[in-house]
C-alpha positions in Angstrom: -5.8 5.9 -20.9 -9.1 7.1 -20.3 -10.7 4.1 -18.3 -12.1 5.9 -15.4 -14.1 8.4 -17.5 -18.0 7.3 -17.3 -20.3 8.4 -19.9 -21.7 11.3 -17.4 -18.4 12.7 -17.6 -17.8 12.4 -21.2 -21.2 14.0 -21.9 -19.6 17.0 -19.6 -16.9 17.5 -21.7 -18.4 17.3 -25.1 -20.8 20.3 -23.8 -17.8 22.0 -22.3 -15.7 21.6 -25.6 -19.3 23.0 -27.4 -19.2 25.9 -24.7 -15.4 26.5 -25.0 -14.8 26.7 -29.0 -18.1 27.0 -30.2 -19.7 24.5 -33.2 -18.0 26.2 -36.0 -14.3 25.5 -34.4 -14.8 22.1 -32.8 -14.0 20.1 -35.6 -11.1 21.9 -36.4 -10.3 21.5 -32.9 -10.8 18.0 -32.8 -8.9 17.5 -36.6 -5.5 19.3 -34.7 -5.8 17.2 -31.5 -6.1 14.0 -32.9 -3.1 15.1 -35.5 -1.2 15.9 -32.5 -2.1 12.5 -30.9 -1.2 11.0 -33.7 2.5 12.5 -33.9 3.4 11.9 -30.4 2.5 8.0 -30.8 4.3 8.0 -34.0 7.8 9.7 -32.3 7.2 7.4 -29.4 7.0 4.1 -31.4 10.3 5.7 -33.5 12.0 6.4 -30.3 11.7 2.9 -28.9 12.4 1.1 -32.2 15.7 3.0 -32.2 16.4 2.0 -28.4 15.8 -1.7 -29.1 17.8 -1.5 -32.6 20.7 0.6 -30.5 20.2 -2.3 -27.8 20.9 -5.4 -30.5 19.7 -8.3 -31.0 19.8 -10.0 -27.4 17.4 -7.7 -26.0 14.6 -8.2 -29.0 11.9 -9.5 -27.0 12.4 -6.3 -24.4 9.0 -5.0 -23.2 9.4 -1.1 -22.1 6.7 -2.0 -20.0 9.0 -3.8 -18.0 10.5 -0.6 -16.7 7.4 0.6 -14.9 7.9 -0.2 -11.5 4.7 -1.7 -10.3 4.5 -3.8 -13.5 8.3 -4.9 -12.5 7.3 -5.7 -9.1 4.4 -7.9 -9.9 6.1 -9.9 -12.2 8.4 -11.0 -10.0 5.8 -11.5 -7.3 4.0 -13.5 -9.8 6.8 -15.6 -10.8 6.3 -19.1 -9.0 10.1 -20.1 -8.9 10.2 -18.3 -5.7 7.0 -20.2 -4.1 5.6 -16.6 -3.0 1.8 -18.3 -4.3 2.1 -21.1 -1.7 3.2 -18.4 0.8 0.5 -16.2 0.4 -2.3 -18.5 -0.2 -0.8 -20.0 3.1 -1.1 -17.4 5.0 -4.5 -16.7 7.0 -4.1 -13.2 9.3 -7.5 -14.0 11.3 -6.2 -17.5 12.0 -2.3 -16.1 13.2 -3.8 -13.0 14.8 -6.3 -15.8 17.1 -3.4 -18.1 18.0 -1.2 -15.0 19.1 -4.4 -13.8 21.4 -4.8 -17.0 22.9 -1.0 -17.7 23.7 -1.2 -14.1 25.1 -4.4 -15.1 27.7 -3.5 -18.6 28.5 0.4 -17.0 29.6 -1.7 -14.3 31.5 -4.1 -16.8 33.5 -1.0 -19.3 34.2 1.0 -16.4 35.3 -1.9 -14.6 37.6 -2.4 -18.7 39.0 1.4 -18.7 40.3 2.0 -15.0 40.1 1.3 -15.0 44.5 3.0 -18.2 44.9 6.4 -16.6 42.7 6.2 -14.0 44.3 6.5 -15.5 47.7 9.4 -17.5 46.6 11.2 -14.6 45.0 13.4 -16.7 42.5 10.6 -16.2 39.7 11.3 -13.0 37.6 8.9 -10.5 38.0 6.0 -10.3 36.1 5.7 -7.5 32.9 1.9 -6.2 32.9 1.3 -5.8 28.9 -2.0 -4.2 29.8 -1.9 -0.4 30.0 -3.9 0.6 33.1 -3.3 3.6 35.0 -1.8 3.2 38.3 -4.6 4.8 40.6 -3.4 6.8 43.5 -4.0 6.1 47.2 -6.6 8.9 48.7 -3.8 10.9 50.5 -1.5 11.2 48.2 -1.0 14.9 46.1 0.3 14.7 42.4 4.1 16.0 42.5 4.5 19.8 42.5 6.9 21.1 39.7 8.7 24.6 41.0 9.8 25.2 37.1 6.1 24.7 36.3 4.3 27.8 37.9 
């Protein structure tokens, strides 16, 4: 519950709790909060015991912790029936990402080789640049004027 509290921080509590309810109060303070604690953990074990008797016997072994999603989800992803392990270990992004990069270069140097004699011929379809350059303007030509614009 409290797993990300350092001792820097707990020291800064303790001096605000000090600060807050002074040293007479504190332990009385302290006596009602972990009574209260104490109660909620005690109505929360009651309240599952009755949902597991109200479930019956075939759900004995049920784990409430089960119902949490993320707990849910990595069980299942953990679970090697379904070979996700083999999957994942398998599966190198730098490796996939390189292949993809040089598919992508040697199609654009075979393509720029026989893109002049394709395009002479005509029956070759027309190649897509994937590169986004602009298209740079001849010297005499205006950008379009826009009536709606002014």
């Amino acid at each position: 519950m409290f797993n990300d509290i350092g001792p820097l921080e707990l020291l800064t509590l303790v001096v605000l709790a000090v600060l807050v309810f002074g040293p007479d109060k504190l332990p009385k303070v302290i006596q009602d909060v972990t009574r209260t604690i104490r109660k909620i953990r005690e109505f929360s074990d009651s309240a599952k015991r009755d949902i597991r008797e109200e479930l019956g016997p075939e759900f004995k072994d049920f784990d409430f912790e089960d119902l949490n999603p993320k707990t849910f989800i990595r069980k299942q992803l953990d679970n090697d029936e379904l070979g996700l392990k083999e999957i994942r270990n398998g599966f190198d992004l730098k490796k996939e990402m390189a292949e993809v990069t040089e598919a992508v270069q040697s199609a654009d140097e075979a393509s720029s080789g026989s893109g002049a004699a394709a395009a002479s011929s005509g029956s070759a379809p027309a190649r897509i640049d994937m590169q986004k350059r602009p298209e740079k303007p001849a010297a005499d030509d205006h950008p379009p004027y826009d009536a709606d614009a002014t």
